[in-house]
C-alpha positions as CSV (number, residue, x, y, z in Angstrom):
1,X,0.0,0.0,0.0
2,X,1.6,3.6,-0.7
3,X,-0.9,6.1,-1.0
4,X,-3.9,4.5,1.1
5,X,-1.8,4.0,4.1
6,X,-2.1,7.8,5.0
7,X,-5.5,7.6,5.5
8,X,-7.0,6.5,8.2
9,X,-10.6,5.1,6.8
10,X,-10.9,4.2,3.5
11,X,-14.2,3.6,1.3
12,X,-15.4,0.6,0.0
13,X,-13.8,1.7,-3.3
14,X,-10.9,2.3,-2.7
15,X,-10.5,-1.0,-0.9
16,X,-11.9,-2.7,-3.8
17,X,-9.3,-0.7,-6.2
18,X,-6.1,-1.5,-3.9
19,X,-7.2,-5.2,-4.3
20,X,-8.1,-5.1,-7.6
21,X,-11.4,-6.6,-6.6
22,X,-15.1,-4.7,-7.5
23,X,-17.1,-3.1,-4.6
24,X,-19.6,-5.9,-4.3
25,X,-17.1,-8.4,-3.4
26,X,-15.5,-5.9,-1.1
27,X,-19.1,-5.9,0.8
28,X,-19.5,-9.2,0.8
29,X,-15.7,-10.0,2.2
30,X,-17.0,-7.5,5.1
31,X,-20.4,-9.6,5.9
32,X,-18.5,-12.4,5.8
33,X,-16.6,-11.2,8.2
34,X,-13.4,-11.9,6.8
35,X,-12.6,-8.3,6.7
36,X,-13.3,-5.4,9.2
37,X,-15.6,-2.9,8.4
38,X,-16.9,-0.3,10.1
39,X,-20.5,1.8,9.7
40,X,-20.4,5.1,9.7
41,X,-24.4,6.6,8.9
42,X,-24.9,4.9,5.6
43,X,-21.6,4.2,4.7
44,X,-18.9,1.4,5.1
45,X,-15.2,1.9,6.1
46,X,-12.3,0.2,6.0
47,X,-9.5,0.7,8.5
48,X,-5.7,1.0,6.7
49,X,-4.6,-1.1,9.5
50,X,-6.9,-3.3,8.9
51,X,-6.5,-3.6,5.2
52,X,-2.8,-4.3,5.8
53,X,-3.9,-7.6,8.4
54,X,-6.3,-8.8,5.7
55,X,-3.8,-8.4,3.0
56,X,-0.7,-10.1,5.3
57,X,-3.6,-13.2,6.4
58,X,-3.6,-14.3,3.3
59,X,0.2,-14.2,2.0
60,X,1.2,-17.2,0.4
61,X,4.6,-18.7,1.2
62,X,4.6,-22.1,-0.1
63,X,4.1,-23.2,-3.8
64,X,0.4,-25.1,-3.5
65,X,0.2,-28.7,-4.3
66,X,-3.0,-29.5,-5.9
67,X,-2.0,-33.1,-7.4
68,X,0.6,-35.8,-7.0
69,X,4.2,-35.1,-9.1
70,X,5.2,-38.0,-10.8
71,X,7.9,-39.8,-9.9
């Protein structure tokens, strides 16, 4: 994160822009509960520290293995 980090709420948006991802799935990631939101009136934030946990939760460090390499 460069710019984002300065700010201490950010929208729906511009969560959804830093994560290349489109609002809706930003919304649902925050009803899921998988990422912390916060109400604010009408509106949903996203805290930059927050952001930053979500994004370092899910960090890969091993290379996946999805079958059996033969032999």
């Amino acid at each position: 994160m460069n710019n984002t980090q300065e700010k201490a709420l950010l929208t729906v948006n511009e969560v959804a822009r830093e994560l290349s991802l489109v609002p809706p799935t930003v919304y649902r990631l925050i009803w899921r509960g998988e990422l912390i939101g916060v109400k604010i009136g009408r509106t949903v934030r996203v805290r930059a520290d927050d952001l930053t946990s979500f994004i370092n939760a899910r960090r890969v460090t091993e290379r996946p293995t999805t079958r059996k390499e033969k032999s």
